[in-house]
C-alpha positions in Angstrom: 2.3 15.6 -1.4 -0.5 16.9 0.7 -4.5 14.7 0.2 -7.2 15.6 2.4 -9.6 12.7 3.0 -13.3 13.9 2.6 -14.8 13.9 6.2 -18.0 13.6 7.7 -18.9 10.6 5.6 -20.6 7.5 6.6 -19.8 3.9 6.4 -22.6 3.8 3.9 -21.8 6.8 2.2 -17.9 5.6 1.6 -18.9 1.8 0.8 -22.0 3.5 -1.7 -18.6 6.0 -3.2 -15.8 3.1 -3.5 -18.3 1.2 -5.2 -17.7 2.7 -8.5 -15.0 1.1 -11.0 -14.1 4.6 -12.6 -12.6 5.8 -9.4 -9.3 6.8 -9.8 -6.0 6.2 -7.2 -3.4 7.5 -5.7 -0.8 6.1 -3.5 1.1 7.8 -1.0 4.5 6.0 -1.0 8.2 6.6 -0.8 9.5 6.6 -4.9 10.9 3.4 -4.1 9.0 0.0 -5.1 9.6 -1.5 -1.3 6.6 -3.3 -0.3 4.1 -2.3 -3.1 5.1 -3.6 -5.5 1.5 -6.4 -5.9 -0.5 -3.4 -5.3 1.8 -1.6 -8.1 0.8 -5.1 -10.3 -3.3 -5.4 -9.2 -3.7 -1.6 -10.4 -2.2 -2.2 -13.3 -4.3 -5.2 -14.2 -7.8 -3.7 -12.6 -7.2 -1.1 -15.2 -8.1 1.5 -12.9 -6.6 5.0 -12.8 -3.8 5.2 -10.6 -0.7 7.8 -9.6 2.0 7.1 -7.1 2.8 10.4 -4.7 5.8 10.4 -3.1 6.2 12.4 0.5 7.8 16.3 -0.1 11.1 17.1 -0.5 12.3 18.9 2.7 16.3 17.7 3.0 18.3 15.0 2.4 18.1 11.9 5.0 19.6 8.3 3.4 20.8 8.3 0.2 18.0 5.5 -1.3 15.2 8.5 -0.3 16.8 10.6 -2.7 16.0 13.6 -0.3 12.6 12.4 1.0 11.3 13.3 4.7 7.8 13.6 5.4 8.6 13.8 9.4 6.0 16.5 9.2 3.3 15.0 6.8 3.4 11.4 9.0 1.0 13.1 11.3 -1.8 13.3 8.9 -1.9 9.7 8.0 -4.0 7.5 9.8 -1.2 6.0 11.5 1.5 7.5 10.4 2.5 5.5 8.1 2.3 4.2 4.3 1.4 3.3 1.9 -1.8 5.3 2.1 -4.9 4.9 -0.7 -6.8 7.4 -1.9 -9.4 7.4 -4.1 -11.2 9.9 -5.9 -14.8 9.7 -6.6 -15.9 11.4 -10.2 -18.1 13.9 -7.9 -14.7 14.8 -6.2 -14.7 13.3 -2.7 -11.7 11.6 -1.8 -11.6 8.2 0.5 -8.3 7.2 2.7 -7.3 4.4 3.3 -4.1 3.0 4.7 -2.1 -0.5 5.4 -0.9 -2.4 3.3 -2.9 -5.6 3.7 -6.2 -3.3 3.9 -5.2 -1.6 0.7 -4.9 -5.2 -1.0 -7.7 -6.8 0.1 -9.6 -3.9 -0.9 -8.8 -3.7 -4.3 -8.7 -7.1 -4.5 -12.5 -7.6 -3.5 -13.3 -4.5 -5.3 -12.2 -6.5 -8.7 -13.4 -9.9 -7.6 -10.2 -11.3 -7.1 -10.2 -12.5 -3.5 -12.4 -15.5 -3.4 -16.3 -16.2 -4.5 -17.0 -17.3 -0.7 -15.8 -17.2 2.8 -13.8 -20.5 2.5 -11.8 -19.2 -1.4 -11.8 -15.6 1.2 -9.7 -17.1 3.5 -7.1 -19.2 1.5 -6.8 -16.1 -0.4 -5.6 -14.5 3.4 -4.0 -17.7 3.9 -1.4 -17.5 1.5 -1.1 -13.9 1.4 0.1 -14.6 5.1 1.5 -16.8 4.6 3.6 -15.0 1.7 3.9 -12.2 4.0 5.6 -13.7 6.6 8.4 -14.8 4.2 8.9 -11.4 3.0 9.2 -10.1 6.6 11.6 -12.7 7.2 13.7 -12.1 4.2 13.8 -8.7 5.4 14.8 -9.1 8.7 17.4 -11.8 8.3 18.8 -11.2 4.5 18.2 -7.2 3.6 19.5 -5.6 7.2 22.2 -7.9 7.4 25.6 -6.1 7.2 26.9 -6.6 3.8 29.3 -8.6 4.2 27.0 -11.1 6.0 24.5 -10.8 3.3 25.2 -14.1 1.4 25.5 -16.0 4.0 22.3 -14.9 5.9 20.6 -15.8 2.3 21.6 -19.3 2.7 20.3 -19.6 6.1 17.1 -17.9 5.0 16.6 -20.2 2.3 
């Protein structure tokens, strides 16, 4: 799925545009619920508008991305990467946004859920660091284990 990002905007302009509660969402990510799956949960409770897009269909690469490859629509994210945010103004521009942790704190501010003050700002970073790091290891030692190795790299993990 193809979004174009409204250009020429300024800092201002965007932070004046995202401003708005009634904006509505989409996320460009793989249909699979990978690593956003606390985005998936804050949208739900900010009760915001919000789609998922998944990358076209082009031809089949690994079975759990059930023929997804978006080796030509990579390019046009900000890094080549996602998740990617968009979000659509009611006068029609659309704002991009991508990372993960960007995304987060960004709807997490937006809603008023990442602290009342620098100090609550940073615990709130703290632990989702701190949170993060976990996940990554999990990842790295448990999920890309060979399968047979899988149980046993859980109880090292843990």
């Amino acid at each position: 799925m193809l979004i174009t990002a409204t250009k020429n905007l300024s800092t201002e302009a965007k932070s004046t545009l995202s401003a708005a509660k009634d904006n509505k969402y989409t996320v460009l990510y793989l249909p699979i619920h990978g690593v956003v799956t606390a985005l998936r949960a804050m949208l739900i409770m900010s009760g915001a508008e919000y789609e998922f897009a998944h990358p076209t269909i082009k031809k089949p690469v690994v079975p759990i991305l059930d023929g997804h490859d978006w080796s030509q629509e990579k390019y046009l994210t900000p890094f080549g990467s996602m998740p990617v945010l968009y979000e659509q103004t009611k006068s029609g521009e659309i704002l991009e946004l991508a990372e993960l942790s960007a995304i987060e704190f960004y709807i997490g501010q937006k809603h008023g859920w990442v602290g009342d003050n620098l100090w609550e700002q940073h615990l709130v970073r703290m632990y989702w660091s701190s949170t993060q790091s976990l996940f990554d290891k999990l990842v790295t030692t448990v999920v890309r284990a060979p399968t047979p190795h899988q149980g046993e790299m859980m109880e090292i993990f843990q």
